[in-house]
N, C-alpha and C positions, 0 to 999 in steps of 0.2 A: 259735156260730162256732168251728170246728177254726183253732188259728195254732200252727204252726211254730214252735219258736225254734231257727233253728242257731247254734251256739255255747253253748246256755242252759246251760250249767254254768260258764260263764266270768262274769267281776264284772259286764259289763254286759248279757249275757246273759240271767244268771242274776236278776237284777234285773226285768229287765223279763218273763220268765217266771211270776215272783210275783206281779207286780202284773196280770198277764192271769188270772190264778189267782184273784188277791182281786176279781177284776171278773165271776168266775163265767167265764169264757171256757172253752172245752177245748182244752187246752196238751197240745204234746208239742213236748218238749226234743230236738231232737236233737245228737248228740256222736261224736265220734269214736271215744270209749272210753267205755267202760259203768264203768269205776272213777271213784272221787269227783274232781272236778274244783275249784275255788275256789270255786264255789257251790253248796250243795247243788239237789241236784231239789226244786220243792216238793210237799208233799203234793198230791196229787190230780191230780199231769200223769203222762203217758205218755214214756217216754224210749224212743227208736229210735236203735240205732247206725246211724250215715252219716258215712261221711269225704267233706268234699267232695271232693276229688280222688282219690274211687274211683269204682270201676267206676257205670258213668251206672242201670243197672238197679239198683242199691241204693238208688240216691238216688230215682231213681223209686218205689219199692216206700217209703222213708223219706217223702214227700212223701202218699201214695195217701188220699185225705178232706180232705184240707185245704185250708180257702178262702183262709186269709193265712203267711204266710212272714214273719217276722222277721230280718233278715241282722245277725250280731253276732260275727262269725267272730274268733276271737283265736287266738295259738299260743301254747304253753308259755314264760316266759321274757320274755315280752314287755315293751320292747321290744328285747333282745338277742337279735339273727336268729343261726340255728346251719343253714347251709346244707347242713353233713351230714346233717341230720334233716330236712331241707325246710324248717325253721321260718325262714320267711321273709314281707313282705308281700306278697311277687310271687306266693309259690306260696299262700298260705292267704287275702290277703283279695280282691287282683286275681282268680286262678287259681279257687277257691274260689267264688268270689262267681258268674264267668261258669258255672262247671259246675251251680251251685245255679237260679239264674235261666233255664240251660235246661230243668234237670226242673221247673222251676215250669209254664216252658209247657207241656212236656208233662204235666202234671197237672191244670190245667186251673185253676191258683191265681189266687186273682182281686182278691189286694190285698197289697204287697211293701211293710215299711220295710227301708230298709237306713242302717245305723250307720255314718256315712264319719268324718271328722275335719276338722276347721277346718285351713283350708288345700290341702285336694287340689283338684289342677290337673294341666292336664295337660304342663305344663315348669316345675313346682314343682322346685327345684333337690335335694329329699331324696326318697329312694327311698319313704319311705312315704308321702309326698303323690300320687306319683304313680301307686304301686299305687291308693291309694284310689279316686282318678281315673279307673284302669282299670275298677274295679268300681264306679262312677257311672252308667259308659255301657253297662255291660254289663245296669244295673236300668233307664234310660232306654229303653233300645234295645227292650227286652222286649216293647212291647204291652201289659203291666199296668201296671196303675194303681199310683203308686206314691210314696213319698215318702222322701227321703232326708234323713238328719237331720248335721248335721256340729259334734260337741260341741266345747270347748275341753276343760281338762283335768280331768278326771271325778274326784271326791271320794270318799269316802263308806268303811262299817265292807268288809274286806277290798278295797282298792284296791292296787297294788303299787306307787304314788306316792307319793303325801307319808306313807300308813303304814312306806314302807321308811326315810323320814327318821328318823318319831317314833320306831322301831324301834333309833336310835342313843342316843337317849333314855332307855334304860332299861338301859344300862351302860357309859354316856361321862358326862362331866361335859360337854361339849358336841354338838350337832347340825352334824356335816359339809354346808356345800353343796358341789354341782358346779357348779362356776365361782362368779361376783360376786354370784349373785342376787338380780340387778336386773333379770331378767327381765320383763316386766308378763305379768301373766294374769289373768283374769277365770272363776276354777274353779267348777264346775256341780255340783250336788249330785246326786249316785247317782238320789236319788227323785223328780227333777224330768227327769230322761233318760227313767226309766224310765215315769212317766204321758206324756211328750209321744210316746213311740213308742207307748203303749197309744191315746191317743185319734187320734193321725194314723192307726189301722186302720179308724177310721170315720166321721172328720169329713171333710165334702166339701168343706173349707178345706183340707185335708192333701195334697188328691190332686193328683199329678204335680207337687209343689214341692219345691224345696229351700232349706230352714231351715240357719241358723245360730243354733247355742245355748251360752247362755256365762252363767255368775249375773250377778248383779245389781251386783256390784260388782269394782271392777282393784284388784289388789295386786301388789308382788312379789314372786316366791320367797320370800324372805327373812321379808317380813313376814306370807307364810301361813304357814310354818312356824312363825314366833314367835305366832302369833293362836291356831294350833291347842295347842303347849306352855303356852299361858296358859287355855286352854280344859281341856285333861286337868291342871291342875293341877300341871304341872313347871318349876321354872325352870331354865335350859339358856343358856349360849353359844350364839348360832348363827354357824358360822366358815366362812364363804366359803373356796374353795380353786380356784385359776388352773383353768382348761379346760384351760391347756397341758400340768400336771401330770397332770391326770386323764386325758387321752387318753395320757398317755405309758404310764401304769401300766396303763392299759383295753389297749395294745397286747401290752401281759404276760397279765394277767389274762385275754381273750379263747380263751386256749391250755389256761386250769383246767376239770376238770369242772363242767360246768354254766354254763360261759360267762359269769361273775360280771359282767363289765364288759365290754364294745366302745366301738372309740371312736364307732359312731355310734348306740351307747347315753348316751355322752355327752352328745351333740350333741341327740339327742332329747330329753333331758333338763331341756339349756339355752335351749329354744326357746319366745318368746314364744306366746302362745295368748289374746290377743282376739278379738271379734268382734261385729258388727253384727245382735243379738235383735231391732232392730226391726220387721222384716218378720214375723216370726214370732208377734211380741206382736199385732202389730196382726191377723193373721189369726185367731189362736188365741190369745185373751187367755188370761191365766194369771200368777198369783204365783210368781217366780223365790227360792228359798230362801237368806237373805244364811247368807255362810262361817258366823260364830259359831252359827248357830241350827241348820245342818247338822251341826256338828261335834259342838253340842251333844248332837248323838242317841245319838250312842256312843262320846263319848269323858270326858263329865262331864255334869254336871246344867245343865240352862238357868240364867243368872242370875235373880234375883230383884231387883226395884227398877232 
């Protein structure tokens, strides 16, 4: 089987390109840009540039052999949208998503996951709930057969989340949060995403459903980041810091190159991320990887005893 991965040079992407790779599949990564992205290409796939949101005959010509489509669209920065550059959810994963899913049909692709987020709706009160939304109905609406997967908040080595925390870690004497965090979340491990999008390409449990995926166990902010510092072997402060403050200074910072902080980088930031895996267990039974033993993979050694 030829599968598509757009986005596959991005963290979740790029993940789940490998593991279609270590399953013998034939992978071609497509990307916007043919320069190194956060994930590398793995050995033995084909990379095609396609911007989704260019001309529809590239994407055609990107698409041309191939029986499944992977949708994993991410933009630079994420998630701090830069509207100058289009980097937005409206324009890359809503926008992106519809242009991707008509060259699908015109290609003749004959099984779609697409990567959404826990929470998209369609008067979800945050703009990327409701892009993702956008581009639900744009894989629904298609005619293929398809499955949409919608993770809580994705873990794992190069993520730009809790790594950009631990990343305080290594020349503070404490770990900055934004805001109380006492958020609840229930975070998913990189390599539990990226097997459930490889087998939804061929279980006929997979087709035309929509899953909600999240580990096996709720923490808060606070106390993943202290689980993971005690995992990589550092001890750290971890210091809560007001939302009110951080949106004031994200209103500055927004204006620096490279868009360090927005306040609805903030806001994304500080958003609860549960969700109800039972539907999904029961259809597609499968072991959910608890935080410590994910984290264990590349950030210290498993315990012993």
């Amino acid at each position: 089987m030829t599968v598509a991965v757009a986005g596959g040079t991005g963290f979740v992407g790029g993940a789940i390109a490998r593991e279609l790779v270590r399953r013998g599949e034939h992978v071609v990564v497509l990307t916007h840009r043919l320069r190194a992205g956060r994930s590398p290409v793995p050995a033995g796939a084909d990379v095609r540039q396609a911007d989704a949101n260019g001309p529809a005959d590239r994407l055609d010509a990107a698409l041309a052999g191939v029986d499944a489509l992977v949708i994993a669209l991410a933009f630079p920065n994420a998630p701090m949208e830069d509207p100058s550059r289009g980097w937005t959810y409206e324009r890359v994963d809503a926008g992106g998503t519809e242009a991707l899913m008509a060259a699908a049909r015109r290609a003749g692709v004959g099984r779609v996951v697409y990567m959404s987020g826990a929470g998209a709706a369609a008067d979800a009160p945050r703009q990327w709930f409701r892009a993702k939304w956008r581009a639900e109905q744009a894989v629904r609406s298609s005619g293929i057969t398809c499955t949409i997967i919608r993770p809580t908040w994705i873990y794992g080595p190069g993520d730009v989340s809790l790594n950009r925390f631990l990343g305080f870690a290594r020349w503070l004497p404490f770990v900055p949060l934004t805001g109380s965090g006492r958020q609840q979340l229930a975070p998913v491990f990189i390599d539990d995403v990226a097997r459930l999008a490889a087998d939804s390409l061929t279980d006929p449990a997979a087709a035309d459903q929509t899953f909600e995926l999240g580990g096996p166990e709720t923490f808060t902010m606070r106390q993943i980041v202290g689980i993971a510092l005690e995992v990589e072997g550092k001890r750290r402060l971890v210091l809560p810091a007001p939302a009110f403050a951080l949106r004031l200074a994200a209103h500055v910072l927004q204006h620096l190159p490279g868009r360090v902080l927005t306040p609805d980088g903030v806001d994304f930031v500080n958003q609860p991320a549960v969700v109800d895996a039972a539907p999904l267990l029961a259809a597609m039974p499968r072991r959910l990887t608890p935080l410590r033993e994910g984290l264990a993979t590349y950030l210290g050694k498993p315990r012993v005893g």
